[in-house]
C-alpha positions in Angstrom: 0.0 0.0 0.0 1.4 3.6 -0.7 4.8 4.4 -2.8 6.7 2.5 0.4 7.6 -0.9 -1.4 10.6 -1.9 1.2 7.2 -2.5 3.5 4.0 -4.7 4.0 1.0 -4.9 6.4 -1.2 -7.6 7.4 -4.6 -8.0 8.8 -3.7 -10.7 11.5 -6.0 -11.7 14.1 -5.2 -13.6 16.9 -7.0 -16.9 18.1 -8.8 -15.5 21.0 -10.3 -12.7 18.1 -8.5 -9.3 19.0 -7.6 -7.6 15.5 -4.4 -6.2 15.0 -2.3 -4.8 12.0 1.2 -6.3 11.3 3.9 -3.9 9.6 7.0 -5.4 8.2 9.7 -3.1 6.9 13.6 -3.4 5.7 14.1 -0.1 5.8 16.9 1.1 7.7 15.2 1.7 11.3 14.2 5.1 12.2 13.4 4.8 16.5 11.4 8.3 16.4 8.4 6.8 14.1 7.5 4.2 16.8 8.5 6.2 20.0 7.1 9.2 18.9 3.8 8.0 18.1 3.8 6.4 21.8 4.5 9.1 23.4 1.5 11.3 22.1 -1.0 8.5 22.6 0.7 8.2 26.3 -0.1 12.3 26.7 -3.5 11.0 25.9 -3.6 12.1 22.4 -5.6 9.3 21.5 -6.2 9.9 17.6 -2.6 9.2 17.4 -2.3 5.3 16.7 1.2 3.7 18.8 2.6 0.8 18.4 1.8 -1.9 21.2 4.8 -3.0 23.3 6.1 -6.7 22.8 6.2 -8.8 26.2 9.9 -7.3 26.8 8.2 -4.0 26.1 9.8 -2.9 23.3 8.2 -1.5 20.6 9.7 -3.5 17.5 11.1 -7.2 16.7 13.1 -8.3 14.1 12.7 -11.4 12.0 15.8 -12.2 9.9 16.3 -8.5 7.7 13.0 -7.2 8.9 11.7 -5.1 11.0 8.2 -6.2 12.2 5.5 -3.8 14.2 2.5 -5.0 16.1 -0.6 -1.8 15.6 -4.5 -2.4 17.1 -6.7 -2.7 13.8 -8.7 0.1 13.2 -11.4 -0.7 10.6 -12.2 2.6 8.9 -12.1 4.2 5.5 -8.4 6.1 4.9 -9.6 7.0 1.0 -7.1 10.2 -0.4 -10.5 11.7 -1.1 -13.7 12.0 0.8 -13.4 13.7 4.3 -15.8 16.0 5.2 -15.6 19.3 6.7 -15.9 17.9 10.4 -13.7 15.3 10.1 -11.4 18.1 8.6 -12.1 20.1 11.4 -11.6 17.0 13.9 -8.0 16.3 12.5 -7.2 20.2 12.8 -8.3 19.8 16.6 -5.2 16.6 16.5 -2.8 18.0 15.0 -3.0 21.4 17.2 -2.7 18.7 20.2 0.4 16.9 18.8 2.0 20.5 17.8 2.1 22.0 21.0 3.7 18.9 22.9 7.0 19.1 24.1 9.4 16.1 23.5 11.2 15.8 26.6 15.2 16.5 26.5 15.8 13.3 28.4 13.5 10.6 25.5 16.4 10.0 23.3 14.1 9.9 20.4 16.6 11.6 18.1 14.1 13.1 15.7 15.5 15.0 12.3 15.5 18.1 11.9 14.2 20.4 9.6 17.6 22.1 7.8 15.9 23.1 4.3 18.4 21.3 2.3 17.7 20.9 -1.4 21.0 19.5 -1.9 19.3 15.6 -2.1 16.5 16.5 -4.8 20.2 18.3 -7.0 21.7 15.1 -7.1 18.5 13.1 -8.0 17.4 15.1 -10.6 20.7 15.4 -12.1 21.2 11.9 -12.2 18.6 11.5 -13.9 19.1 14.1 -16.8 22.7 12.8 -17.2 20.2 9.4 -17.3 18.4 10.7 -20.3 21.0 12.2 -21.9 22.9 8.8 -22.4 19.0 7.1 -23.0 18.6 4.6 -25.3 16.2 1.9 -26.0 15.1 0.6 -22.8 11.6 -1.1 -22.1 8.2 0.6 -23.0 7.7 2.2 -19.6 11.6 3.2 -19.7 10.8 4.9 -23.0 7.2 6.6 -21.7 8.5 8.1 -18.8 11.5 9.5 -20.8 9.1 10.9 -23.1 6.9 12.8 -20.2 10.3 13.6 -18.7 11.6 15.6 -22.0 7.9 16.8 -22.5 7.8 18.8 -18.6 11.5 19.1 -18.3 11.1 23.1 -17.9 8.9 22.0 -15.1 10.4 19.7 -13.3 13.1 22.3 -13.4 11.9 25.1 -12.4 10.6 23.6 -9.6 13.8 22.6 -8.6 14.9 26.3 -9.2 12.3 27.4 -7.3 13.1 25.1 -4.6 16.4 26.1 -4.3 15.8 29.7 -4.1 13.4 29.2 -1.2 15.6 27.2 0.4 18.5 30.1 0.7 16.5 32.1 2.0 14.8 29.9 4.8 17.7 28.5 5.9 18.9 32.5 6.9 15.6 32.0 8.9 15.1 31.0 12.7 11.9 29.6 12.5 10.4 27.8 15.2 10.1 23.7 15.0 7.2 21.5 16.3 7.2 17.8 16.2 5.6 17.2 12.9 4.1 14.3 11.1 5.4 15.2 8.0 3.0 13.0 5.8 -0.4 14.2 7.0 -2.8 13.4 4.3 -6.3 12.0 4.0 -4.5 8.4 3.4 -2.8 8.0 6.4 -5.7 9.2 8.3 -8.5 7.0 9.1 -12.1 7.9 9.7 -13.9 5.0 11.7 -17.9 4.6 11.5 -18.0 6.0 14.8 -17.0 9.2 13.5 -13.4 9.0 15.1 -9.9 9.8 13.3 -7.0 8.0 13.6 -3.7 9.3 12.6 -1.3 6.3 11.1 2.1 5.9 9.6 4.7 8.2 11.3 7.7 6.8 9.1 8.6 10.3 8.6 8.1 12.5 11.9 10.5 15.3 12.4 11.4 18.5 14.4 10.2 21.3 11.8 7.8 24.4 11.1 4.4 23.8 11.5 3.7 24.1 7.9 5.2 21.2 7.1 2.0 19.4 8.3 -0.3 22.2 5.8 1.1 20.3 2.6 -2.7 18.8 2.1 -4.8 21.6 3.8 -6.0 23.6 0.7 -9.7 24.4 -0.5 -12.2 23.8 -0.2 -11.2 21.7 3.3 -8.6 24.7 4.5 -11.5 26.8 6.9 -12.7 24.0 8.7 -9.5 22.2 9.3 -8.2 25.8 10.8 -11.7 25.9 13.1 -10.0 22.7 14.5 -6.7 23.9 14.3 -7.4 27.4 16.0 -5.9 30.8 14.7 -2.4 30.3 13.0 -0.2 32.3 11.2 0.7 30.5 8.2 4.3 31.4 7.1 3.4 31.6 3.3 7.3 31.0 2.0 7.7 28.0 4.5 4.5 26.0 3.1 5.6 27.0 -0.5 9.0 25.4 0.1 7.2 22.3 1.4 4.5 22.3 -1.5 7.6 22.4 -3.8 9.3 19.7 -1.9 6.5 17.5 -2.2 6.4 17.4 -5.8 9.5 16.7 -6.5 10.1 14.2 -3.8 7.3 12.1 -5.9 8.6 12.7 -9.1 11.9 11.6 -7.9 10.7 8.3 -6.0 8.1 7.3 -9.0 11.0 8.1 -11.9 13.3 6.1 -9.6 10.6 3.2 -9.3 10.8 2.7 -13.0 14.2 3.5 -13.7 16.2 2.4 -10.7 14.4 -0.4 -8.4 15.2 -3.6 -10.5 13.2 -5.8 -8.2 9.5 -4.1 -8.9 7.3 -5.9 -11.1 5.8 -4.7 -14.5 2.6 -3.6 -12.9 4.5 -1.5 -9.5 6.7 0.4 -12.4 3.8 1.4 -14.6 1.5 2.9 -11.3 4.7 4.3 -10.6 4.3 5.9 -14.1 0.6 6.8 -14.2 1.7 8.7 -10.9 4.4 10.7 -12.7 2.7 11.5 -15.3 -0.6 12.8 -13.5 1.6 15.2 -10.9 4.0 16.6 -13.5 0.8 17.4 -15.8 -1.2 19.1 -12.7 1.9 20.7 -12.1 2.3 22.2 -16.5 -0.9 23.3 -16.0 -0.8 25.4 -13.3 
């Protein structure tokens, strides 16, 4: 499920009938996306989903190269589309919990750190018009996505431009950090039939400006989400710089899917296509 395929989940149930979701993973392991999410459902933030403890209360195994995660299983819809203006409003509520708690000094969690470096999105995209500038042949999706590559080039880089530009001048900045999800939208939040949200999949949590949970919050769902949220002062430039980053991190990670990852199938590389091609043509036409 998602662009993550170095992970899988399971719907396992146990034999006395409790439901639980299994995540297995061999990425390299990040402590902060399980001990983070504990902590805020510990401070009673109970839309935030935490991993349960394992009898010698840790909160991860390992089982040969992977790393395996025990969640409760919350049966709910977590659609990209479809939330209405209350459970907008409810996740606003949420997030204004989770942004004004403190990580204490003394939890070793070792979160990242916001430092607006572009310098990771350079190589990539570089590497990959030195790619096409060697390109030849290849397989059908090889030669498609080189196509819609040559066909949005300006695009894709001016966005890096653009990126760039905001970077310099953020990172003169002293901008305060709050602990941030950093991959809030509608699919990794899950709306049960009592009405509830749940927010999953904290693979990415980090120290940084606010904003960089207000990737997703646009119209029409931006005035109810802030009614949950309360008054904030948006930093325009910040959420700019992350809008910007967003797009090009998927552009990157779907153009790497099909170029790079050897190991996915046929059908993984050409979703990984379809993706690329529907972001870089939203982004043409705006």
């Amino acid at each position: 499920m998602g662009l993550d395929y170095s992970s899988a989940v399971y719907h396992a149930v146990s034999e006395q009938g409790d439901a639980y979701l299994v995540k297995v993973t061999s990425r390299s392991l990040y402590e902060p996306q399980y001990l983070v999410p504990r902590y805020l459902n510990d401070q009673g933030i109970t839309g935030v989903v935490a991993p349960i403890s394992t009898g010698s209360g840790a909160l991860w195994t390992y089982v040969e190269d992977w790393t395996v995660v025990l969640y409760p299983f919350i049966d709910g819809d977590s659609s990209f589309e479809g939330m209405t203006a209350e459970q907008w409003s409810k996740l606003g509520a949420i997030l204004q919990r989770i942004h004004k708690i403190i990580i204490p000094p003394e939890g070793g969690m070792s979160l990242r750190e916001e430092t607006f470096d572009p310098t990771e999105y350079v190589r990539w995209i570089r590497t990959f018009e030195e790619q096409l500038a060697r390109f030849e042949g290849g397989s059908t999706l090889d030669r498609t996505l080189h196509a819609s590559w040559i066909e949005h080039r300006l695009t894709i880089l001016s966005k890096l431009t653009a990126l760039e530009k905001l970077a310099g001048t953020l990172q003169s900045r002293k901008i305060p950090h709050v602990i941030c999800h950093a991959d809030l939208h509608p699919a990794n939040v899950i709306r049960d039939q009592a009405g509830q949200l749940f927010v999953i999949d904290w693979d990415e949590v980090m120290l940084a400006p606010k904003e960089r949970d207000f990737i997703f919050v646009g119209h029409p769902h931006a005035q109810a989400f802030f009614e949950g949220y309360g008054a904030a002062e948006v930093d325009e430039e910040v959420l700019a710089y992350y809008r910007l980053e967003r797009v090009l991190q998927d552009l990157i990670e779907c153009a790497r899917n099909v170029w790079i990852q050897d190991d996915l199938g046929e059908e993984t590389k050409a979703e990984a296509l379809k993706l690329f091609q529907t972001i870089v043509a939203a982004e043409a036409s705006r």
